[in-house]
C-alpha positions in Angstrom: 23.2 -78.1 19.2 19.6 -79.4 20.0 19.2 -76.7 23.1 20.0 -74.2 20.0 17.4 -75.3 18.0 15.1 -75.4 21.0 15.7 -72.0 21.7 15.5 -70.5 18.4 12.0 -72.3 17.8 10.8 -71.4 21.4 11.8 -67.4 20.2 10.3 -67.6 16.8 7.4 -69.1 18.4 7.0 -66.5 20.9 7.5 -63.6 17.9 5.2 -65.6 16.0 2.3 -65.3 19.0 3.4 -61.4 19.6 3.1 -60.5 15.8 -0.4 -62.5 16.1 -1.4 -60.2 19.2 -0.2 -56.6 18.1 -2.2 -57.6 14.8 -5.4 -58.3 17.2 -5.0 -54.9 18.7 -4.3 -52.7 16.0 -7.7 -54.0 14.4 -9.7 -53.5 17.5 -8.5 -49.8 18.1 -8.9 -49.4 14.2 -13.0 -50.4 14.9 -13.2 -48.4 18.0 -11.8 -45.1 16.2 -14.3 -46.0 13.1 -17.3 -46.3 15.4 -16.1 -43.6 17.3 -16.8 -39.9 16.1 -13.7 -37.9 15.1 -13.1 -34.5 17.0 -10.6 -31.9 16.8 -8.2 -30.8 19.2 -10.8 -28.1 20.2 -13.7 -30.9 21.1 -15.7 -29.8 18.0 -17.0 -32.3 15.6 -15.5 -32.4 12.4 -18.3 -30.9 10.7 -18.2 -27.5 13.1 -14.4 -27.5 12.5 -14.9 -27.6 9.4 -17.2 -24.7 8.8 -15.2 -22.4 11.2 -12.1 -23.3 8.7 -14.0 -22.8 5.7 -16.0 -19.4 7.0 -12.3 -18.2 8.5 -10.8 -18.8 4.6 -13.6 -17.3 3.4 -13.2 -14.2 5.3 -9.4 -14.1 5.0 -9.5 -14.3 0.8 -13.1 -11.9 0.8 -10.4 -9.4 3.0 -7.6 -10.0 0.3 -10.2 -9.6 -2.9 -13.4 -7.5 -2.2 -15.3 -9.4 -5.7 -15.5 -12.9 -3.7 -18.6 -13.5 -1.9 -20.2 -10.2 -2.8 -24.0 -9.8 -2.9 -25.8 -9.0 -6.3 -29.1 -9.4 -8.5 -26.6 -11.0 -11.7 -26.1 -14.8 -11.8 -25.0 -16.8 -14.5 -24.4 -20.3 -15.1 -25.0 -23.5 -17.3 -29.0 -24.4 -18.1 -29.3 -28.3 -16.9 -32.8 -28.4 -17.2 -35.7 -26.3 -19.2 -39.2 -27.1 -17.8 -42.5 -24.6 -18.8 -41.0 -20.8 -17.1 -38.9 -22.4 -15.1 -35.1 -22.9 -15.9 -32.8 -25.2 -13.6 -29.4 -23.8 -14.0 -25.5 -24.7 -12.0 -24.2 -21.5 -11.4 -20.8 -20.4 -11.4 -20.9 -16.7 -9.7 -21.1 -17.1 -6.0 -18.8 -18.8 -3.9 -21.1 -21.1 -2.0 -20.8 -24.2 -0.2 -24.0 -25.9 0.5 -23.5 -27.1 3.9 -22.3 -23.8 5.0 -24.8 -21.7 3.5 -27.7 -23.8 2.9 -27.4 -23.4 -0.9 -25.1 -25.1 -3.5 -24.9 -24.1 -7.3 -27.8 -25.5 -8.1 -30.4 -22.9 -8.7 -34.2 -22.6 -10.0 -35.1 -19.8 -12.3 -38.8 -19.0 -13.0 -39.6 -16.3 -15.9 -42.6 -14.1 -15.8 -45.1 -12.4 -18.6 -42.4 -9.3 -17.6 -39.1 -11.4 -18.3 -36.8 -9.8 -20.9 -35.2 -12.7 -23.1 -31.9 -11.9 -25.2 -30.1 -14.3 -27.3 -26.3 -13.5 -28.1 -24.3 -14.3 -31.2 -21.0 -13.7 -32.6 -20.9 -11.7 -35.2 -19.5 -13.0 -38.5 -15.4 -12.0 -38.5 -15.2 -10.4 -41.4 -18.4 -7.6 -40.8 -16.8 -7.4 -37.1 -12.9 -7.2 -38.6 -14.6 -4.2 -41.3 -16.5 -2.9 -37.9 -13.3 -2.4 -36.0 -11.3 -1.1 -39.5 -14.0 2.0 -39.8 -14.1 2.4 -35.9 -12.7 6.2 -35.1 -12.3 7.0 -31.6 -12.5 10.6 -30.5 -10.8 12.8 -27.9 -14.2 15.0 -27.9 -16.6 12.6 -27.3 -16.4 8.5 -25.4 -17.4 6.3 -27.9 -17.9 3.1 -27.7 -15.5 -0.1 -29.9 -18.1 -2.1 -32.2 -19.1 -5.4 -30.6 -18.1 -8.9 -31.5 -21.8 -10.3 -30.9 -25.4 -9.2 -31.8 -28.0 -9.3 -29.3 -31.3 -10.2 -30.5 -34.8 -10.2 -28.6 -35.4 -14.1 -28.0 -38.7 -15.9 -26.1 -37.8 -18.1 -23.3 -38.7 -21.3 -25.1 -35.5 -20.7 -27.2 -33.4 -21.1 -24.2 -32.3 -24.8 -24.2 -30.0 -27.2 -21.8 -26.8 -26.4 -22.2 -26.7 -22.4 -22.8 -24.8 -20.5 -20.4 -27.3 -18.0 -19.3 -26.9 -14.4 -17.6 -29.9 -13.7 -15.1 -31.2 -10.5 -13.1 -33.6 -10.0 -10.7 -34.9 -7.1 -8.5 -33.5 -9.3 -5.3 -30.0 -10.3 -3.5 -29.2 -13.8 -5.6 -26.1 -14.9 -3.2 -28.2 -17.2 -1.3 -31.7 -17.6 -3.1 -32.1 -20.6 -4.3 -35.5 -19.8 -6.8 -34.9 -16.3 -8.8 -37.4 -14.7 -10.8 -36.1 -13.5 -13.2 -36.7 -9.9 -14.5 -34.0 -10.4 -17.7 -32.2 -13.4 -19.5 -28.9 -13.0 -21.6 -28.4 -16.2 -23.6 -25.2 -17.7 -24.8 -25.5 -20.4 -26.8 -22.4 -23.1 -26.1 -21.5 -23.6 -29.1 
């Protein structure tokens, strides 16, 4: 009975030191895959792959729906920030990713002497329900339904933080990250 014992503590004793060991080198391959940099299966880092996966989506979904990632002069966005003629705004029309393009959502918009400022407003429902009620449409001519908002002639100090803002310029505003602005629509989030 005592050889039993023996052997059962001299076993547990043994799977005791082996747990104890495995434990020793799991950590130290843990610290030597943290310290060393991750690659793919290709050899790139993980930053290349990931802006070969990200520009491959992009191309495959641009393929599928011609409106993502085109170019234009329109942006819009949220106003974060109002400082002199200069508007900071996060815009929401372009598909960008800052470390793939060089540009994130963050934009800068500067206003000149030349910069056309609207202001938008919903109309009040019941002139816009009587609008719609005398509307005709005709065969002859196109003719355009009444409008649910009023666009009014604003000056740029009206726009404030928090107003989602439509802007144009003369130039490609996909990657630019200062516009001048040639005209501001203002929607006030209300």
């Amino acid at each position: 009975m005592d050889g039993q014992k023996s052997t059962s503590r001299y076993i547990l004793t043994a799977l005791a030191i082996i747990l104890v060991i495995t434990a020793f080198i799991l950590i130290a391959l843990n610290a030597l895959k943290i310290s060393t940099p991750l690659t793919s299966l290709t050899g790139q880092s993980t930053a290349d792959a990931y802006r070969e996966g990200f520009l491959s989506a992009r191309t495959k979904y641009a393929a599928m729906c011609p409106l993502i990632n085109n170019d234009g002069n329109i942006i819009s966005g949220t106003v974060t920030a109002v400082s002199g003629d200069t508007l900071t705004i996060t815009q929401t029309t372009f598909d960008t990713e800052e470390s793939i393009d060089g540009v994130g959502d963050t934009r800068t918009v500067k206003s000149s002497a030349a910069t056309k400022v609207e202001m938008t407003a919903a109309k009040d429902p019941a002139v816009f329900q009587k609008e719609l009620a005398e509307f005709k449409p005709s065969p002859d001519k196109v003719v355009s339904p009444p409008s649910p908002v009023t666009v009014q002639a604003a000056n740029f100090s009206d726009i404030k933080v928090g107003d989602i803002v439509r802007v144009t310029s003369d130039t490609n505003l996909r990657l630019a990250p200062e516009i001048t602005a040639t005209d501001i629509t203002v929607t006030r989030n209300q």
